[in-house]
Structures are given as C-alpha cells and as structure tokens.
N, C-alpha and C positions, 0 to 999 in steps of 0.2 A: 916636526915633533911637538914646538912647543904650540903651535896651535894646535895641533888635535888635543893636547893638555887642557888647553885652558875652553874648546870649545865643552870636554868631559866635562870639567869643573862648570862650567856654567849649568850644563845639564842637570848634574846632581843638585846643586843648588836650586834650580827650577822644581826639579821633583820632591825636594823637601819642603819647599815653599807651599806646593798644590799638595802634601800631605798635611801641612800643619793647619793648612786655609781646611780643607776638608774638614779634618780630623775639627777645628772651631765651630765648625758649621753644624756639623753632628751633636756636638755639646749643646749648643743652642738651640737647635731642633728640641733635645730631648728635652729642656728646660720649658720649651713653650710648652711640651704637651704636657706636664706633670703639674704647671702653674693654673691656679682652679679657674673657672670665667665665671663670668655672669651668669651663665644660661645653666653650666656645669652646678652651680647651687641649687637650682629648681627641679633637678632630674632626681628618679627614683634610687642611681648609687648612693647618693650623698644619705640611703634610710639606711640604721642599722642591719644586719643583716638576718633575715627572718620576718621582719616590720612589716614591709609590705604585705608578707603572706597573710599573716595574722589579721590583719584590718581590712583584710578583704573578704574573711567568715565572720568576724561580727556584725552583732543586728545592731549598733548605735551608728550613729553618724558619726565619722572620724576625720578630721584635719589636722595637719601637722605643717606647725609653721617653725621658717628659723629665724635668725637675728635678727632681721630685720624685717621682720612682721608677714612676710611674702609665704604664701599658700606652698607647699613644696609637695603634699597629698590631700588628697581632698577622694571619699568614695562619692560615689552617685547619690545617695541620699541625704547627705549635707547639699549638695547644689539642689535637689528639691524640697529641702527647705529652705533653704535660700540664703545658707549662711556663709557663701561664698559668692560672691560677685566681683569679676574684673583679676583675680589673681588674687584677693584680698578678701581678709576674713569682715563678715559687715554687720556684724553684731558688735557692738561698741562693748558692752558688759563682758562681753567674752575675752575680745583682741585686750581689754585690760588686767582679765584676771590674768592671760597668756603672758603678758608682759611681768607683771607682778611675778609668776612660778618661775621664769626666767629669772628673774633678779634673786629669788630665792633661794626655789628650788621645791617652794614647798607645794605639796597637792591642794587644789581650790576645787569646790562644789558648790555651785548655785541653780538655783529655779528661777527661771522665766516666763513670761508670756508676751510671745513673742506673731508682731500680725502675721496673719494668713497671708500668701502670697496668691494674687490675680481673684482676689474676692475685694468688693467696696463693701460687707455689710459688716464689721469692726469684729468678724472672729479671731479671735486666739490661738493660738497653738501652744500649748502649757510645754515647756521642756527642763528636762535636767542636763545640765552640762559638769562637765568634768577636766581640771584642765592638771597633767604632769608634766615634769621632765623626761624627754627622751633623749637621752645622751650627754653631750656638755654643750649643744648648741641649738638641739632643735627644741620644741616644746608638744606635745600632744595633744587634743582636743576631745573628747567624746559627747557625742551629744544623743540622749532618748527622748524619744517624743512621748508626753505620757497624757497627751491630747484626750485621746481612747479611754484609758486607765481613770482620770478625772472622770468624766460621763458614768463610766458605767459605776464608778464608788456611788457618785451622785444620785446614779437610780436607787442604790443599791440602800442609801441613808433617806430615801424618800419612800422606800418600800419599804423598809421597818419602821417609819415614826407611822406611815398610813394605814399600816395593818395593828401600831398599837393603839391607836386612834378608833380603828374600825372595831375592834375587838372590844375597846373598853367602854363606848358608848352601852350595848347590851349587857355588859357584865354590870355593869353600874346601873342600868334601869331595872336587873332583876335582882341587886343587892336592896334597892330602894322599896321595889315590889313587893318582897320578900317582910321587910320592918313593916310594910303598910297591912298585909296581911297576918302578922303577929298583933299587930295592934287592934283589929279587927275582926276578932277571935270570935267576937260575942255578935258582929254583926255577918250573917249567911250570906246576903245580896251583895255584901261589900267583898267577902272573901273571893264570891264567884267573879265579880268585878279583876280582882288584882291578878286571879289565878289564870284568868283569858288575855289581860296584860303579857303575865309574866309565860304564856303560852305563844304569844306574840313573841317573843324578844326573843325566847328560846330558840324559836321556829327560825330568825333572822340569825344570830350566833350559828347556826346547822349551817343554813346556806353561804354566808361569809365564809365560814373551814372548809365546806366544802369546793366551793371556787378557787381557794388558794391551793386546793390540794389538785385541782383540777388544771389551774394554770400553771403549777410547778410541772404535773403529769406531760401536756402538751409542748412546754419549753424543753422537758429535758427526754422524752421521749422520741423514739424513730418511728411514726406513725407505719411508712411503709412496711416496717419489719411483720406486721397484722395485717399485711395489704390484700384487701378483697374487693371485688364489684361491688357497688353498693347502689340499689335502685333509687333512683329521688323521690319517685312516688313514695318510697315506704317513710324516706327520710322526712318526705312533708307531712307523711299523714303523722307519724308520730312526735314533730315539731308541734302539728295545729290539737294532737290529743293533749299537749303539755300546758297549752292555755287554754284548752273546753273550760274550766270552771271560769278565768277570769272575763273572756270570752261573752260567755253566759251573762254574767251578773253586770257586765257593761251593755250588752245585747247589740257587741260588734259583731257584724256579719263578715266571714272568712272565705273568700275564694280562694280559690287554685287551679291552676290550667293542665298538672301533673295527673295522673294516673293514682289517685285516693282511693280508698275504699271508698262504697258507698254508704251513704247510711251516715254522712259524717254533718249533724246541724248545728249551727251554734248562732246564738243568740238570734239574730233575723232572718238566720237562713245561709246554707250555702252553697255552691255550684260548685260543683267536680263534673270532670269529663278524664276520654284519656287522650295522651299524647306516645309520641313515639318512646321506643323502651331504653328511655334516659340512663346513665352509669356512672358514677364516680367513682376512681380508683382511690381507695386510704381506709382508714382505720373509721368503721361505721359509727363507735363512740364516739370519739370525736368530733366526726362530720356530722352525727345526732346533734351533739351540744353545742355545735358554733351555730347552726341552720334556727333549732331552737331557743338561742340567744336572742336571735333576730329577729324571731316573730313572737315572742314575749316583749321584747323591746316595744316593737311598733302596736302590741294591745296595751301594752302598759301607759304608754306615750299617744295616745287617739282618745277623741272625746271618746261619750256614752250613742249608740246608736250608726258608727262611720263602718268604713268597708277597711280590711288589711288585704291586699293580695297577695297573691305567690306564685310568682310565674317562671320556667326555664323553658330552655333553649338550649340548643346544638349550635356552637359559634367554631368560627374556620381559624386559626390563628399559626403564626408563621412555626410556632415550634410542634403542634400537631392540632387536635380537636378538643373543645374546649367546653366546659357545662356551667351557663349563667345562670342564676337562680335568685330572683328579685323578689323583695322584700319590701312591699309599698305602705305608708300608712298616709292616712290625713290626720294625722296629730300636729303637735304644736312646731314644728319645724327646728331645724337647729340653724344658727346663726354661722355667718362666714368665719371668726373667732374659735368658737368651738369646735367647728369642721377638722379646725390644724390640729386638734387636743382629745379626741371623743375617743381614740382606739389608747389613750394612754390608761394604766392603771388606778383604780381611783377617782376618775377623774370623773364629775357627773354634771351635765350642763342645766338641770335643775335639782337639788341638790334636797328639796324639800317633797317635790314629786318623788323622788328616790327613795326615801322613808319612808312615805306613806305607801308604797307600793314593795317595800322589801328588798329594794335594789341595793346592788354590795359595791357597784364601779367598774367589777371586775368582768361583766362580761361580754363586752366587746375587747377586750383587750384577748380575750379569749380567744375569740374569733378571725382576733387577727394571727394569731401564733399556729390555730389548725390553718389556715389556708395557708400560710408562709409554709410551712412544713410540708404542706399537700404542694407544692409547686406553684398554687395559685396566689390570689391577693383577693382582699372587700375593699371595693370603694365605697360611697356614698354620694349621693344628692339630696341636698334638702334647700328648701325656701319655707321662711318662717311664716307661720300662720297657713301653709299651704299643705305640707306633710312632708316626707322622706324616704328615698328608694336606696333601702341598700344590695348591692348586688356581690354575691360571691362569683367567683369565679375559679374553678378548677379540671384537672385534666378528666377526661372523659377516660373510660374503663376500654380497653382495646376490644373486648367482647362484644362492648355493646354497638362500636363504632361497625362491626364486620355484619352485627347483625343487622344494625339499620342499610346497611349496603342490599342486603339479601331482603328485606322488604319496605322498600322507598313510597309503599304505597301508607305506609303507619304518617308518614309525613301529612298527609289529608286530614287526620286526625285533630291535629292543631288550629288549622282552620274552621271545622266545623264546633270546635270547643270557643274559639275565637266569639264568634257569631252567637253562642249558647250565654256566653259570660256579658258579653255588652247588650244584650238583651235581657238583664237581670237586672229585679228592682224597677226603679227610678230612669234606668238608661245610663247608668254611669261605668264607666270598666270597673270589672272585676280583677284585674290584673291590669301592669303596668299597661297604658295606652298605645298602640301604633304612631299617634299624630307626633310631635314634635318631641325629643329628647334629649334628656340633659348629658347623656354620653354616650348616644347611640340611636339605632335607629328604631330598637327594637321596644325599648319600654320609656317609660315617661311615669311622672308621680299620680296618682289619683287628684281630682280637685279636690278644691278648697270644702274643708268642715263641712259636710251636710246632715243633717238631721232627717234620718230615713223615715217615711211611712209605719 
C-alpha cells in the first residue's frame, strides 16, 4: 500500500513538474514572438495604417525612413532616381533634413540639383523634396522631379523676351520713319523714300504675327481632325507659286520631279514632269505652309542664278508607307553647330541675311511641329559652301497607296522625268542626285554654287 502511495505521489509530482516546464515554455515562446527583430523594423507593418496605400497613388517619389536612417519604403520611382541605394537614402541634403524633422518634428522643403544617373555629360535633375514626421518614429520623404517643369518655364521666358524683341525692332523703325516723314513734309522724294521704308517694316510686323499665330495654330491644334488626301503635286506647285516673284528677281531656276501644272517658269527656266499619284494624309494648310517654308528658305538662302529642287518619293517603312519630299538648294550651307539649333524658334543662323530677306526665325520651327503632328519628322543635310537638303517625311494617304497598287505602270513615270531633269541646263540635277547620299540612297544635295548660262 505504502508503495503504490508513494509511487502516485511521485507521478503527480512528475506531472506537475512537465505542466509547469510546459506552461514556461509557452510564456517564452510567446515573448520571443511579440519581441520586435531586426528585419521586423524594415517590413511594411511597422507603416501606419493606410500609409502604404496612399504612397502607392501618388506621382512624387516617396521614402520613409526610421531611427536609424534605414530605408523602411521606398516606391519605384525614387530607385529611379536614384535616391535610394543599398537600403540607404543617398542624397546627403536629404538623409540630413530627415534627421533634422526627427529631432524636431518640424516639416523641411528644399530644391536640388541633383546628377543624372547613367549619363557622363554633367545633366541635372532639378528636384523638390519634402521631408515630415510620420508617427513618433519614422520620418517621410517626398520627392518631385521638376526637371520637365524647368525646360519648358525656360522656353516659355525665351519665347516672350524673343517675340518682344521681334516685335519691337519694326514698331521702333516705323516710329522712327514715321518722325522722319513729318519732318520731310516739304520734301516729295524724301516722303516717298520713308513711306516704301515704313511699307517695308509694316509688311515684316504682318508676317512675324502672322507666324506666331500660325505656330501657336499648329502646336495646339489636331491637324487630323481636317484630315484629307492631299496631292503633292498641288502641294509643290503652290509652294513654288509662293516664291515665283523672289524666284524671278534672283533668276533661280526651280525644278520639280512631282506632277506640277505646266506653264510653271521662273527665273531660268523650269522642268516639271509627272510622277506616280503621290498622297499625304493631314491638314492641307498646314502641309501648304511647312512645304512652302522650305522652299522659300532654300530661294532665300541660294546665290542669284543656282537651281532649288524638289523631289518626292514613295518609301517603304516599318510602321506603313511613307512620302519623302526634298528640298535641295546650293546656297551658303549650314554649319554642324547650327544643325543642333536651326528647328528652334527664333533662331537664325545668319541673322543679317534674315533681315534683309524678311525672315521672322519662325519658320522652320514650323515645319517642324506640322510633321510631328502629321506622324512624320524633317531632317536635314547641309555642307557649308556646298547647299542643303531638307527632307520631310510623312504618312502617305491610304487612297493613294491602293491606287498606285492598281497602276504600277505610273512607277515608269519617274524615270523618264529622272532622265528629262539631268538633262537640263548645264547637266547638273534638277532634283536631289541618285550618286551618293547624305541619308539615303535616294537624294543627295545639288553641287557646289554655279553660276548658270
């Protein structure tokens, strides 16, 4: 009896012992897990609650760091600017305002310029950052990039000091003209003198408003929304009826390889044929004014007696069919310099020929905003002293592409216009050349300045 006693008694005892060791074990357990870690600081619970939602629809770059400087949220767009590397915020100006608001509490804002990442040529990235308290331990980061925003202010105070620049040159020669012809009251030869001046300048002030009215038109209009076939023959012929008078009085001779009317002479002569039935899809004002930019340009810019040509094309290209239309001169060339600069507004790479010819800046900048609109682009080639080809390039009219399908034999056309145009004159092309070209196979610039027959 007394052993089975004392064997109970041990048992119970055993079994209190493996509940108390347990029931330890359990407390301990739950203490490790409740106790925070290392890694437990860097995870998204440790964000108030809602935080993450929120910084995951705004457009700034957002970081949130805690005590001890360590990255805890970072979106995607702070890692492409680059302002997180390695777990660690790495903009110094920042990681110290973030320390600073910590100690505080209080909200910081500063501007930066801060380098580009994976460029060597010394760009900037202008940014605002913003740095608060979130909570009682972490701290919040925002950052906007106003990269963009700079630029386009920048055009924006280069475009109004250049148009009150443009504007106030002719208001001030016809205020001057104006005193000179009061004063000259009693003399007739003098009046008629200031009156053809001040008829000049008048003439220049029209066309400067009207360009601006015409580039604002192009920038902020949807060309497609007016979208029609537009033939290029019509388009050249009434580009090359826009310089007949200057044409003339220089006695440039004007080809073209398009489908012109006939009957079309200017200064030495010129050669039309037809080609296959060309089509540009867009707004015909437009594609008038940027075409006619062009070849105003290259009469205005060509000695007295040179050829301009005008030559298009049916090109193949990966997103469908495509209509080139080059614009050649042998005038005085543009420099590698000016190349990077010639489509900006304003901008004139002789600046004295521009005046004397009534040029405003504005109209390659033109030129370039209808073909960006139209889906296309203008490049250019030029060698100085030798001339310049500039070529547009845009979509071709689906009409017309079905039609050259249905008669492949208008293709023939080209070639005996080919053979008509370099047999003209002197022997020199009429149109860009076939032999060697500066970004294709198909045109090349006119030679060097010649003084026709």
């Amino acid at each position: 009896m007394d052993v089975n006693a004392a064997v109970a008694a041990a048992a119970a005892i055993a079994g209190v012992l493996t509940g108390v060791i347990a029931m330890l074990a359990f407390r301990w357990s739950e203490r490790d897990q409740q106790r925070p870690t290392r890694t437990s600081l860097h995870t998204d619970p440790v964000l108030p609650p809602g935080v993450d939602t929120v910084l995951s629809v705004l457009r700034s770059s957002a970081v949130v760091l805690d005590e001890a400087d360590a990255v805890v949220k970072a979106s995607s767009a702070a890692y492409a600017l680059g302002l997180v590397r390695g777990g660690k915020l790495a903009v110094e100006p920042m990681l110290q305002m973030a320390r600073d608001t910590r100690r505080d509490g209080e909200i910081r804002q500063v501007e930066l310029d801060l380098p580009r990442r994976g460029t060597g040529r010394g760009e900037a990235l202008a940014v605002s950052a913003r740095v608060a308290p979130l909570g009682s331990r972490l701290v919040l980061l925002l950052v906007e990039d106003l990269t963009e925003a700079r630029r386009i202010e920048a055009v924006r105070r280069d475009f109004v000091a250049n148009v009150s620049h443009e504007l106030k040159t002719p208001v001030g020669a016809l205020s001057l003209l104006s005193e000179a012809v009061m004063d000259a009251s009693d003399d007739p030869e003098a009046v008629e003198r200031f009156a053809g001046r001040m008829q000049i300048e008048a003439t220049r002030l029209t066309n400067l408003v009207q360009e601006l009215i015409d580039l604002s038109r192009v920038q902020n209009d949807d060309p497609l929304e007016d979208a029609e076939p537009v033939r290029v023959g019509e388009l050249v012929a009434e580009a090359i009826d826009r310089c007949r008078h200057q044409a003339g009085t220089k006695q440039i001779t004007m080809a073209a390889n398009v489908g012109v009317s006939a009957g079309l002479e200017e200064g030495a002569g010129r050669r039309t044929g037809g080609t296959a039935d060309l089509r540009i899809w867009g707004n015909r004002g437009q594609l008038a004014a940027a075409l006619g930019n062009l070849v105003e340009n290259a009469v205005n810019y060509s000695p007295a007696r040179t050829r301009v040509g005008i030559a298009a094309r049916r090109v193949t290209a990966p997103g469908g069919e495509l209509i080139e239309i080059a614009v050649t001169d042998q005038g005085i060339g543009i420099s590698d310099k000016d190349k990077e600069r010639i489509f900006e507004r304003f901008y004139r790479v002789d600046p004295a020929r521009s005046r004397a010819t009534g040029g405003t800046g504005l109209g390659l900048a033109i030129v370039k905003h209808v073909a960006a609109s139209h889906g296309g682009e203008v490049t250019v080639w030029s060698s100085e002293g030798q001339g310049s080809t500039f070529t547009l390039r845009l979509p071709e009219a689906g009409a017309a592409r079905d039609r050259a399908q249905q008669h492949p034999d208008l293709d023939d056309d080209n070639d005996d216009l080919d053979d008509d145009v370099e047999n003209d004159g002197a022997g020199q092309s009429a149109h860009p050349s076939r032999a060697t070209s500066p970004d294709s196979t198909a045109y090349q610039t006119l030679s060097a300045p010649e003084v026709l027959p």
